[in-house]
C-alpha positions in Angstrom: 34.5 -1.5 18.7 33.5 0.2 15.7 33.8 -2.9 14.0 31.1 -4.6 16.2 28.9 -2.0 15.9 28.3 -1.9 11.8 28.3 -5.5 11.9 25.0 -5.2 14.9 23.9 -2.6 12.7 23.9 -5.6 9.4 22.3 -8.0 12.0 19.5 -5.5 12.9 18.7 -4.7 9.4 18.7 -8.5 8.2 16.1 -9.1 11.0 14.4 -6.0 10.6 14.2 -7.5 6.7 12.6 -10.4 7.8 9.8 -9.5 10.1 8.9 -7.1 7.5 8.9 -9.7 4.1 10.2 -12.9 5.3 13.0 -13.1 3.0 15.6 -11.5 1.7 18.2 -11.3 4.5 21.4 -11.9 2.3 20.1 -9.6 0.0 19.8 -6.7 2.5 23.1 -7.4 4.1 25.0 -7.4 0.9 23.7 -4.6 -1.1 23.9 -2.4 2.6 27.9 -3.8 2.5 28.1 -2.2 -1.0 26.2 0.7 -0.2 28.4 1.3 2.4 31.7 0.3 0.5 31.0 2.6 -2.4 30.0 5.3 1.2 33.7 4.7 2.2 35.2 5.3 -1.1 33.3 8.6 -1.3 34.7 9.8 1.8 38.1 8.7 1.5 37.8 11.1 -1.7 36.8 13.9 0.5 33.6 13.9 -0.4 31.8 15.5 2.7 29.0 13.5 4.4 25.8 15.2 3.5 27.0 15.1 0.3 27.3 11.2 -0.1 24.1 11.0 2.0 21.9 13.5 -0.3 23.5 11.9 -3.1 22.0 8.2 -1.7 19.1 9.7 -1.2 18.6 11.5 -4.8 20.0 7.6 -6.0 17.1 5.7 -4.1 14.1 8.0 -5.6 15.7 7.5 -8.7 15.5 3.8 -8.1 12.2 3.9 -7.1 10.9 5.8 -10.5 12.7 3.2 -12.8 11.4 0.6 -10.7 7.4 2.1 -10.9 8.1 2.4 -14.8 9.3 -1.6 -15.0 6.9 -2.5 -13.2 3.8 -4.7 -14.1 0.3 -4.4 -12.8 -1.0 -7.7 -10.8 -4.8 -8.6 -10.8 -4.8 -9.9 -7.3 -7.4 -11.7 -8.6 -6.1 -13.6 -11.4 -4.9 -16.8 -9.9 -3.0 -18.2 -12.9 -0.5 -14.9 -12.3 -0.2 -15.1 -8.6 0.5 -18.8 -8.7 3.5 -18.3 -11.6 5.1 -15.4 -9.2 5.0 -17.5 -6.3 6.3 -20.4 -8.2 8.9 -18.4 -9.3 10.0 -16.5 -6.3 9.8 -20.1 -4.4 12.1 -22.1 -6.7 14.7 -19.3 -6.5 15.3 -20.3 -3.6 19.2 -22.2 -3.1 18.7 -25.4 -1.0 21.9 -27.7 0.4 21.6 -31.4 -0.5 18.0 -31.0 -1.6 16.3 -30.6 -4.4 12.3 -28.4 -4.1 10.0 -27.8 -7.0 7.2 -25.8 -5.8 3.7 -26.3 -6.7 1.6 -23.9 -6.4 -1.4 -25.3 -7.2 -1.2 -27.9 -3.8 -2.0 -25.0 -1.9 -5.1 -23.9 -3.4 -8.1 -24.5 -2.0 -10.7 -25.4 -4.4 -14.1 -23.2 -4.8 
């Protein structure tokens, strides 16, 4: 029964994953199964709860501010930019028995 429950728990937070961004899913599911493997270890060490919860917590902000620091401002404007990260983030995509270069620039409507 437990069981059950953290696997609904992966399902909701795949779903919840794709209403919000459309993508992703896999993602969410495997880095929440590491998350909680490396929660599991903790505790099996003793570690108490709010400890290993905090200690997520403090991780995740951490994240956050190397993240910000990486990151790279995006003209929303600037076409040329927008097109290469969609064409980018598109053709990452893994596709059985086919084969999809994205272009961009069909979807663009003309001035």
């Amino acid at each position: 029964m437990h069981l059950n429950y953290n696997f609904e728990k992966l399902v909701d937070l795949s779903a919840a994953q794709d209403i919000e961004a459309g993508d992703g899913t896999t993602s969410v599911v495997v880095l929440a199964g590491s998350l909680l493997g490396a929660a599991e270890k903790m505790l099996q060490k003793g570690i108490h709860p709010t400890i290993v919860a905090e200690s997520f917590l403090k991780a995740s902000s951490k994240a956050v501010e190397y993240l910000t620091e990486m990151s790279t401002p995006v003209d929303l404007n600037d076409k040329a930019s927008l097109l290469r990260a969609a064409s980018t983030s598109l053709n990452s995509k893994v596709f059985i028995d086919i084969s999809i270069s994205f272009d961009a620039s069909r979807f663009c409507v003309p001035h």
